[in-house]
C-alpha positions as CSV (number, residue, x, y, z in Angstrom):
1,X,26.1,-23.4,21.9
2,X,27.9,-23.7,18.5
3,X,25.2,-22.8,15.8
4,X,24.7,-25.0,12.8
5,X,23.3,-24.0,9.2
6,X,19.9,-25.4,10.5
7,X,20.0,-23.1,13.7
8,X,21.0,-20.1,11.4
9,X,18.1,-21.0,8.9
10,X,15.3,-21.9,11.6
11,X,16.5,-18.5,13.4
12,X,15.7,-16.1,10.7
13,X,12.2,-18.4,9.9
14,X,11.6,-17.1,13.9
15,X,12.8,-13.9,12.4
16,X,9.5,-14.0,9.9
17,X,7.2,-15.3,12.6
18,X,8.1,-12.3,15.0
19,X,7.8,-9.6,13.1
20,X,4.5,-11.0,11.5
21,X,3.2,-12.3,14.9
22,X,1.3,-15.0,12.3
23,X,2.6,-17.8,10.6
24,X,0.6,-17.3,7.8
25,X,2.2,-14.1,7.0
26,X,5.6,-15.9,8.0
27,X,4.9,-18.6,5.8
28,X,3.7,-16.3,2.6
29,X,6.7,-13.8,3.1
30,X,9.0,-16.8,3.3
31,X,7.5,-19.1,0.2
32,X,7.1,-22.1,2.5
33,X,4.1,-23.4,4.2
34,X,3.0,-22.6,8.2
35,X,2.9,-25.8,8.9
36,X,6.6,-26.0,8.1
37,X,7.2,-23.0,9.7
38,X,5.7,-24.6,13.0
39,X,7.6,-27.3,12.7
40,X,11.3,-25.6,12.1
41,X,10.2,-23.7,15.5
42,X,9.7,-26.6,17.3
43,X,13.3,-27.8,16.8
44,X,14.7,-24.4,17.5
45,X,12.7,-24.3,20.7
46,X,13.8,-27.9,21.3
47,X,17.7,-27.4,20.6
48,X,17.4,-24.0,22.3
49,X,15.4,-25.5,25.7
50,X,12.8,-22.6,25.7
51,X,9.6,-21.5,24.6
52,X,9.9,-18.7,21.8
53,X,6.2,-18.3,20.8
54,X,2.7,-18.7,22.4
55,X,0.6,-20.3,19.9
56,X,-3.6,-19.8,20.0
57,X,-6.0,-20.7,17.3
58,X,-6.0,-16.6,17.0
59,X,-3.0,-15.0,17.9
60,X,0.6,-15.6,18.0
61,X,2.9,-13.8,20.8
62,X,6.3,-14.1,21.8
63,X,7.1,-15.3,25.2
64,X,9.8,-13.0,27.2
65,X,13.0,-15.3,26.4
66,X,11.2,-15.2,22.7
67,X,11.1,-11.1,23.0
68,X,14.6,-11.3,24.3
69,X,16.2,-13.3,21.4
70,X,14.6,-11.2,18.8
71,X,15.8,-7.8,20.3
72,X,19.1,-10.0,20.0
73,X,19.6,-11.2,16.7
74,X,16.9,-8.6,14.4
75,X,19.9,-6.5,14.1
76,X,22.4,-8.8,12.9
77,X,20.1,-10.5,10.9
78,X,19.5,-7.1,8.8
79,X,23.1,-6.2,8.8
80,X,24.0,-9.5,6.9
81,X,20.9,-8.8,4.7
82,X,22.1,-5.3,3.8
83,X,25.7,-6.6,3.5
84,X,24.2,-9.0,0.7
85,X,22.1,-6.5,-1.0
86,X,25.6,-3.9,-0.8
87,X,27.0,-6.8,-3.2
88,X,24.6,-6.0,-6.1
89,X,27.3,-2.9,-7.1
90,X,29.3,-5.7,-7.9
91,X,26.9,-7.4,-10.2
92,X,26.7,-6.2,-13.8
93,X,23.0,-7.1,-13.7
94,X,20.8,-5.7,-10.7
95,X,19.0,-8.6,-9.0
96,X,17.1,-9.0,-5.9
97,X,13.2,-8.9,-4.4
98,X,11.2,-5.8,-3.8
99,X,8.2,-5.9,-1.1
100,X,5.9,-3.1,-1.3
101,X,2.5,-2.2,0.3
102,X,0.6,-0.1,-1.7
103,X,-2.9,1.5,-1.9
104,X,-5.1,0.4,-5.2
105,X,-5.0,4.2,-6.5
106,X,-1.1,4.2,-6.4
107,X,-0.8,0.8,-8.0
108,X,-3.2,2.1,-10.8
109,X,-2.3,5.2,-10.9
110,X,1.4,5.1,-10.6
111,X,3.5,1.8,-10.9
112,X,0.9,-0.3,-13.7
113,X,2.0,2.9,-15.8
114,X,5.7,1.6,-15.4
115,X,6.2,-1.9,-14.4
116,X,6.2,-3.2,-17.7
117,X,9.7,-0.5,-18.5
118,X,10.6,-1.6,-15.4
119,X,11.0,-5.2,-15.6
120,X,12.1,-4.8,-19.3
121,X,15.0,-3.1,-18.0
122,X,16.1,-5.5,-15.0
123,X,14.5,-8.8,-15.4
124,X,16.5,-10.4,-12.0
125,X,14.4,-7.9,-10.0
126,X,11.5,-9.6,-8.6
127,X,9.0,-7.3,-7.4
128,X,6.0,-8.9,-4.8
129,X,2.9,-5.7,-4.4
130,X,0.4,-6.4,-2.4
131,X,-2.3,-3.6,-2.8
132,X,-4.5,-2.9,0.1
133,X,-6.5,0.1,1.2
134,X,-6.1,-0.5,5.3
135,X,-3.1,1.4,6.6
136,X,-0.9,-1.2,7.6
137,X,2.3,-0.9,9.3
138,X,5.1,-2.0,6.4
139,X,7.4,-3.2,8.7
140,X,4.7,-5.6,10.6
141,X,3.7,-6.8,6.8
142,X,7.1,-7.6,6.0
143,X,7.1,-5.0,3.4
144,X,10.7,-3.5,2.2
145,X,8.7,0.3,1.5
146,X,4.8,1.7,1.4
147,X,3.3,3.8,-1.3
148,X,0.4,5.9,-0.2
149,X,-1.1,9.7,-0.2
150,X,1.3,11.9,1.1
151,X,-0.8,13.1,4.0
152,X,-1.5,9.4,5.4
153,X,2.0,8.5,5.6
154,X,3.0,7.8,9.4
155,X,5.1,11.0,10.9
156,X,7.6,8.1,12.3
157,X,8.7,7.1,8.3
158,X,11.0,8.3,5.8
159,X,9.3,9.8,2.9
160,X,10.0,10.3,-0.8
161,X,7.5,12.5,-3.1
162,X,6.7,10.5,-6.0
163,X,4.0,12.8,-7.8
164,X,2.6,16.3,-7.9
165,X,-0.8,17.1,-6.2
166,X,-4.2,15.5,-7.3
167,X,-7.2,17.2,-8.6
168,X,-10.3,14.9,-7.2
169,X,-13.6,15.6,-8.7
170,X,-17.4,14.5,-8.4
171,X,-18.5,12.4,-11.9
172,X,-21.4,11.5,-13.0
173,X,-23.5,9.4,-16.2
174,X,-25.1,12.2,-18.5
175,X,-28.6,10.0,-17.9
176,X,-28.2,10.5,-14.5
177,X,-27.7,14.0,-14.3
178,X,-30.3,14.1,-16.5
179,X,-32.5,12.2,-14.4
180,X,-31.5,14.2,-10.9
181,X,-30.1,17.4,-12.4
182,X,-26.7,19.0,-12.5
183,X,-25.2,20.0,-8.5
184,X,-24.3,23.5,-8.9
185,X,-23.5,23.6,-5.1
186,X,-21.6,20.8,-2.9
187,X,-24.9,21.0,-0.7
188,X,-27.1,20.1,-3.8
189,X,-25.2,16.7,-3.5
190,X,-27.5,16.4,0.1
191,X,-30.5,15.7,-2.2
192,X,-28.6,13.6,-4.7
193,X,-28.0,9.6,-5.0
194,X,-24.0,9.2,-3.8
195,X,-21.5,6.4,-3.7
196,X,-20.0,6.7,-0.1
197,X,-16.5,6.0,0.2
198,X,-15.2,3.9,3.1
199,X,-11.5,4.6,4.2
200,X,-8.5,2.6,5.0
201,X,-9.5,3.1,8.8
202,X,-13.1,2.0,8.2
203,X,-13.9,5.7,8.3
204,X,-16.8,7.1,6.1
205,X,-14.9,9.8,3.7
206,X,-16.6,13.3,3.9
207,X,-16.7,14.1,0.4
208,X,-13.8,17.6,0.4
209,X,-14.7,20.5,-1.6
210,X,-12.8,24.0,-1.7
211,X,-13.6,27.7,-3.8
212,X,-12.2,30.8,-3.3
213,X,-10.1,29.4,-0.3
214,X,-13.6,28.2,1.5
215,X,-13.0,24.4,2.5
216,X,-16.8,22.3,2.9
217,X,-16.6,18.4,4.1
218,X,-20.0,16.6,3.6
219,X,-20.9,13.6,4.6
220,X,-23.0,12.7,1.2
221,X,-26.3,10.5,1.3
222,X,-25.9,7.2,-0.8
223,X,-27.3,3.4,-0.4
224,X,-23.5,2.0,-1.6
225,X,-20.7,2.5,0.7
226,X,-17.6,1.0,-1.1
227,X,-13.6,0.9,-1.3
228,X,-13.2,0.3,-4.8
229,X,-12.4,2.3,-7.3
230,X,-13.3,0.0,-10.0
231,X,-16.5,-0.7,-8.6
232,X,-17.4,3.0,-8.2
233,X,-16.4,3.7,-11.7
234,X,-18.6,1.3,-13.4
235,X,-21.5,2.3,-11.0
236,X,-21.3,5.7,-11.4
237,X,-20.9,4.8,-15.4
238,X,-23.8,2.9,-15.2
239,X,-26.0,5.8,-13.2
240,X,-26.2,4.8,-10.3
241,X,-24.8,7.4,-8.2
242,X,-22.3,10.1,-8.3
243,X,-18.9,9.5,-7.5
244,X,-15.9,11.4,-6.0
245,X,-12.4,10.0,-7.2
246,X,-8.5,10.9,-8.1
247,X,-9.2,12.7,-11.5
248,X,-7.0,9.9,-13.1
249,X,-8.6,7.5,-12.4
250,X,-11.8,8.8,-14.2
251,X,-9.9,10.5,-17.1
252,X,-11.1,7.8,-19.7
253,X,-14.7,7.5,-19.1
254,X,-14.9,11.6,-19.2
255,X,-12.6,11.7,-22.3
256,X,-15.5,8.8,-23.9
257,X,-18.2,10.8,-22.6
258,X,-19.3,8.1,-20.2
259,X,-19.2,10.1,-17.5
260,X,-19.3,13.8,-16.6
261,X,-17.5,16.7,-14.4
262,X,-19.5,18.1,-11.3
263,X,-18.9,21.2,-9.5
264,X,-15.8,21.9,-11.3
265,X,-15.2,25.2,-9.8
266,X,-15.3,23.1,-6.3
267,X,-13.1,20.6,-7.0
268,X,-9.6,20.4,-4.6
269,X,-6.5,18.9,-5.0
270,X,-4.9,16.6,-2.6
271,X,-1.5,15.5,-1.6
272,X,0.3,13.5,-4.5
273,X,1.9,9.4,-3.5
274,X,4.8,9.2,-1.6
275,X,7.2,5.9,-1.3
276,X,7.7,5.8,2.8
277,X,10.0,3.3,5.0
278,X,11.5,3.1,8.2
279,X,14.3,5.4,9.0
280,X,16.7,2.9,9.8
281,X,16.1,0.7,6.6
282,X,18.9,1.0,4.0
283,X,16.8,1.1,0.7
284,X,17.3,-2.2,-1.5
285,X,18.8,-1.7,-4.7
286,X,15.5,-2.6,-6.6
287,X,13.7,-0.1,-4.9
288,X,16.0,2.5,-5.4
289,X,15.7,2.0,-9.5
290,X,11.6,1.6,-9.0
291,X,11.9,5.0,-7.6
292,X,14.5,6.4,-10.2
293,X,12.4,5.3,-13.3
294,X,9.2,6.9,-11.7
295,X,10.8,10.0,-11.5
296,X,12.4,9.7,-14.9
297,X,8.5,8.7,-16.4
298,X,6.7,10.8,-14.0
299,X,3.5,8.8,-14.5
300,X,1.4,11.5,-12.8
301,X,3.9,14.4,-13.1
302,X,6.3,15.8,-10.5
């Protein structure tokens, strides 16, 4: 079968659909609609004379000759895509999209600090973030590299430090600790009003406390479970409860006097961001010069 420009494009849209296993994903990762996608399929399936993909109203699948072509073609398809990004050497302008999955504290924390340096200094880059706590796989969300606490990256990824350690502290409003009293011990938190945090995983956080090289995990009381640090800022600002964060993120309302430092002498550091991608991904030239000018502002230190 002699391919055509149609074959070629309606094979990499299967591409999309395979490695998201949704056209929705597909579809958003692509800029065109599902419904389009579906219908590019069809034809391929049609020219082709098999079924690629098993469509529910829940779940997409591929079928065996389906798993067979992409094992197939995944390969040359990125060896033509890293052949084009090889090209931007040539350019005297770097250009080109960068996909990252990243956790709200890093894109807070450590690319809003220097995006806007960034962009000034290569406006053909176009950079797509999408920020979400759950620990998804980067490849599966069709994400180019990952940015998350060093200790939650997957052992199976390549891994590049992007900041030092992390204090994280317990804060709360003076009228609060007013109101309750000031924790001198992590177990006085036991008796205190707490914003619970809820992981990635779905996981309740036991709040992590270390002195003297003795390590204590609680699993604090609270009414509010959240995964916001926004929202647990302004609550904790507010009274409501205390609240264990990054000591970034809570730098401001301290400096103000909004809020206050708890149990200082108990408060740990934690593994600093790290960029992470599949081994066998060559790094886009984008990324490679979103890494580069993090180092070279070290938002967070290094």
């Amino acid at each position: 079968m002699q391919l055509s420009r149609a074959d070629l494009a309606d094979l990499g849209y299967f591409l999309a659909i395979a490695k998201h296993r949704s056209f929705r994903r597909a579809g958003l990762d692509l800029g065109i609609s599902a419904s389009a996608l579906s219908h590019a399929l069809k034809g391929l399936e049609t020219r082709l004379g098999v079924r690629l993909v098993n469509r529910t109203n829940r779940s997409v699948t591929l079928t065996a000759a389906g798993e067979e072509l992409f094992a197939s073609i995944d390969a040359p398809f990125a060896a033509i895509g890293l052949a084009v990004e090889a090209l931007n050497r040539h350019r005297g302008e770097p250009a080109g999209r960068v996909r990252l999955n990243v956790s709200e504290h890093a894109s807070v924390l450590l690319l809003a600090p220097i995006l806007p340096t960034f962009l000034e200094r290569y406006p053909d880059v176009a950079i797509d973030i999408r920020v979400s706590n759950h620990l998804l796989d980067v490849v599966e969300a069709g994400a180019d590299a990952g940015i998350r606490y060093g200790d939650t990256v997957p052992e199976d990824m390549i891994a590049q430090r992007l900041s030092a350690d992390i204090r994280w502290v317990v804060v709360g409003a003076p009228g609060y600790l007013k109101r309750f009293g000031m924790p001198t011990h992590p177990r006085d938190l036991l008796a205190h009003r707490c914003l619970r945090i809820r992981l990635g995983n779905d996981h309740i956080y036991h709040w992590e406390f270390e002195k003297d090289g003795e390590p204590l995990a609680l699993d604090v009381p609270g009414a509010l479970t959240l995964d916001s640090t926004e929202l647990a800022v302004t609550l904790a600002t507010e009274g409501v409860g205390l609240a264990y964060l990054p000591e970034p993120c809570v730098a401001g309302p301290v400096r103000r006097g909004d809020l206050r430092l708890v149990l200082e002498d108990w408060s740990p550091s934690g593994a600093g961001f790290s960029l992470y991608y599949p081994g066998r991904r060559q790094l886009p030239t984008g990324l490679r010069l979103l890494i580069a000018l993090i180092r070279e502002m070290r938002p967070l230190g290094l």
